[in-house]
N, C-alpha and C positions, 0 to 999 in steps of 0.2 A: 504493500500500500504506500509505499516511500517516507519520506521524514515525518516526525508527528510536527503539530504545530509548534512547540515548545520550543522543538529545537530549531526550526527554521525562524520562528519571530521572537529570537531571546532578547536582540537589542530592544524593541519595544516591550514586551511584555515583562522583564525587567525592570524598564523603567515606570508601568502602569502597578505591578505588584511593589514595589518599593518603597521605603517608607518618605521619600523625598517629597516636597511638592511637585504639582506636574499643572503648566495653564497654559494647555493647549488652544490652536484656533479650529475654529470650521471655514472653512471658504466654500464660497460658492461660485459656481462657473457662470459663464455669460449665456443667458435664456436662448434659447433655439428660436430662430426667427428671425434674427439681426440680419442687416443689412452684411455683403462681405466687411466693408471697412468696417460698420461699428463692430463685428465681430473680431477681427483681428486687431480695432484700437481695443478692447475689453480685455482679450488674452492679453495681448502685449502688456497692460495696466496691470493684468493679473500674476503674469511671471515675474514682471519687476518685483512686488509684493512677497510672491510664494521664493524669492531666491532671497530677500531681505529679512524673512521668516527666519530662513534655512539657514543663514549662518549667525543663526542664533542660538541653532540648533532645538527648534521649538519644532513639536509633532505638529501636525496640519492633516485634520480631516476634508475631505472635498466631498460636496454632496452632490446628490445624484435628483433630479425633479423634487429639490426643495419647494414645501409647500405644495406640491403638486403641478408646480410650474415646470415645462419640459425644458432643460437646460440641457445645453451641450456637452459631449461624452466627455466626461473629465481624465476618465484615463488615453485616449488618444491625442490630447494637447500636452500632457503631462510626459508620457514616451516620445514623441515629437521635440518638442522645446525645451524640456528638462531633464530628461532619462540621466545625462552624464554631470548634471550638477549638482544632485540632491540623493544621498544616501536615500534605500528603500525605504529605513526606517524610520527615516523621520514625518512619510507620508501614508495614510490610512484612507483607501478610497471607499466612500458610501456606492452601494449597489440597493435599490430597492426592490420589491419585485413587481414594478410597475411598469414593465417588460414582457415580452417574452419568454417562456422558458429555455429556450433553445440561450439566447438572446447570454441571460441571466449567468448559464451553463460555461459558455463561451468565455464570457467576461472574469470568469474568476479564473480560467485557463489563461488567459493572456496574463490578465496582474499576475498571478504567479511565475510564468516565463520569461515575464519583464523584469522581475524580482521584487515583488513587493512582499513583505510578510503577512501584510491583514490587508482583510476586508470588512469593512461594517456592514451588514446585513438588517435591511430595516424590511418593514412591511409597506410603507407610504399611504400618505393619504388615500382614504376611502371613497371620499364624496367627490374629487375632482382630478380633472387628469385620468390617463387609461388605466386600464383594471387590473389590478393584482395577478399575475401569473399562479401563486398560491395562496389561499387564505389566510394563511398566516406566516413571516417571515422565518420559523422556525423547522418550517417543512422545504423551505431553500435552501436552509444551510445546512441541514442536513443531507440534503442531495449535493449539494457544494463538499463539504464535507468527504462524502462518499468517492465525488470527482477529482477533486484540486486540496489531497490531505494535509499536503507542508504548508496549506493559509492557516492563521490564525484568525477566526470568525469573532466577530462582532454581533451583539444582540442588542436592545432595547427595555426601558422598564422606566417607566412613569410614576412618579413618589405622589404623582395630583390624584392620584386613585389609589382605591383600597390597598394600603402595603402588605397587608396579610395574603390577598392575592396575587399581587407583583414577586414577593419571592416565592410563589407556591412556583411562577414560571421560572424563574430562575434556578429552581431548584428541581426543575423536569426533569429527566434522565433526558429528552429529546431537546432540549433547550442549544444543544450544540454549539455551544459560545465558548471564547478564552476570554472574555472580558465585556462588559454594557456600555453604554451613553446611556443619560436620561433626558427627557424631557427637560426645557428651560425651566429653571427655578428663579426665586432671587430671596432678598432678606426680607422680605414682606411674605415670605409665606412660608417663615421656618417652621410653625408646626406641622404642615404634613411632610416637610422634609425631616424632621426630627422622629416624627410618625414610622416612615419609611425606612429611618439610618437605623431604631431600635429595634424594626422586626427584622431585617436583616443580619444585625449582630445576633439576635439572639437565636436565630436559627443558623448561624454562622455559614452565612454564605460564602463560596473558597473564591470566586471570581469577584476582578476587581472592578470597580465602579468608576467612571469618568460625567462629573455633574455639569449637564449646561447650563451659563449662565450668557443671559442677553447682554449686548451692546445697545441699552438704550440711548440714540441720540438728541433727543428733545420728548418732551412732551404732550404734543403736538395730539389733542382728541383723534382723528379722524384716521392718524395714523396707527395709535393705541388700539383702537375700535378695530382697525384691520388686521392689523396683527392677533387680537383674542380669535379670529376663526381659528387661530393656527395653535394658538398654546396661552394659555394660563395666564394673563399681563394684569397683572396687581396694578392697574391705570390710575387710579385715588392714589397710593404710596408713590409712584413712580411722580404720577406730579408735584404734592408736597417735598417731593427730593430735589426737585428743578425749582420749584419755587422759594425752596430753604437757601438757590442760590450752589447747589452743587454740581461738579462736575462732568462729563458726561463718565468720564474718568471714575470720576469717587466714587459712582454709584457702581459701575460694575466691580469696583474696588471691594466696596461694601457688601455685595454679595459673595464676593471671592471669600472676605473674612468671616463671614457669619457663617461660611461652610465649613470653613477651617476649625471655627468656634463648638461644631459640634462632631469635629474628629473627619471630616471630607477635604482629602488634601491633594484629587486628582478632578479638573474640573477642563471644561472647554470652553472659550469664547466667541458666540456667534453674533455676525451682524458687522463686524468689522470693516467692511466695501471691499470693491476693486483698490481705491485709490486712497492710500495713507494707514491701510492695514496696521503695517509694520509699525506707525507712528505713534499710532490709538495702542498696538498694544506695548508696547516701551510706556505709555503715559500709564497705563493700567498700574504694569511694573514699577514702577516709581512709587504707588497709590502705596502698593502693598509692600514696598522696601527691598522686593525679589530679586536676585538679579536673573541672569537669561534662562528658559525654563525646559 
């Protein structure tokens, strides 16, 4: 069946199991649809960024039809334009199964060939965008799994819902994961993240957790309002945070620390753009006294 996962993604999952911090980014690729130029001014925006990441030596997940939005193949721009500048391991490509199966199949066959060590394996939105290949993300990566054995799989688990349920999956025998993302959080809703961190311990989950946290940049209703289709936006907290006169900085600052504050020391920041990524998160860094992560 060739390598297990452990050994072909030790540099990452090393650093996901470790007791170190870890503030990782997510990026997202430029929507499918673009004109040619805006599409190649967006990548271009985008590698500058993703090699200003990299010698920081900061992980960087890339997402796959975020939101349900059809975005352009991120592991094809990534093998193309950065293959020979960016160790495998400091990059973690999201796959959803809002594809094909065949499609799905393939995809963890090349990242592997290419040399990456993991894959995120998400399920995607339900209500918008094409349909699901498998009902649930877990029935992919275990045919993933079965296909492409030296990845190291990515799973999923949301702390905004019942935690007694979230580790029942986590603790599936079929779960087939080396490691989760969760849902965005932030510090306006530590009790169901505190909810979630103590059924976890206490049924002592072995796989490690990576918590996301939003890049709010204003508080702007309309856009608050947009973003809750998608995940959980504490809009009342988040304004009195902007209105207290804070940073866009402090705040995701301040969700980084309040996760720390209750033992979560592996987190991801999403929302960062094309353009000043790197900037936004060096400012974060600063917030929290970090140095490169």
């Amino acid at each position: 069946m060739g390598s297990s996962p452990s050994s072909r993604a030790g540099a990452l999952l090393d650093r996901l199991r470790g007791p170190s911090p870890l503030v990782a980014v997510e990026l997202r690729p430029p929507r499918s649809g673009l004109s040619s130029d805006e599409s190649i001014d967006s990548w271009i925006d985008m590698q500058h960024e993703v090699r200003r990441l990299a010698a920081q030596d900061i992980i960087m997940f890339l997402t796959d039809n975020a939101v349900g939005q059809a975005e352009e193949e991120n592991l094809r721009h990534l093998t193309t334009n950065l293959a020979h500048e960016i160790h495998a391991s400091r990059v973690v490509p999201f796959l959803t199964c809002k594809h094909s199966l065949d499609y799905c199949l393939m995809y963890a066959a090349r990242a592997a060939s290419f040399g990456y060590e993991a894959l995120t394996v998400l399920g995607g939105d339900k209500f918008v965008g094409a349909p699901r290949c498998t009902e649930h993300a877990y029935k992919l990566r275990v045919m993933i799994r079965d296909r492409v054995p030296s990845l190291a799989l990515g799973g999923w688990a949301n702390p905004h819902r019942d935690p007694a349920r979230q580790v029942d999956f986590l603790l599936e025998e079929g779960y087939s994961a080396e490691f989760y993302l969760t849902q965005i959080v932030s510090h306006h809703q530590m009790p169901a993240v505190e909810g979630f961190v103590n059924e976890a311990a206490r049924r002592s989950v072995p796989i490690p957790g990576v918590f996301g946290v939003f890049y709010y940049r204003s508080a702007n209703p309309k856009t608050l309002a947009r973003l809750s289709q998608f995940l959980p936006v504490p809009a009342e907290g988040i304004a009195k945070d902007f209105d207290a006169g804070l940073r866009a900085e402090e705040i995701c600052a301040m969700t980084i620390n309040a996760l720390r504050g209750v033992g979560i020391a592996k987190v991801y920041v999403s929302n960062l753009g094309f353009r000043g990524a790197a900037r936004r998160y060096q400012g974060i860094m600063e917030m929290l006294g970090d140095g490169p992560s």
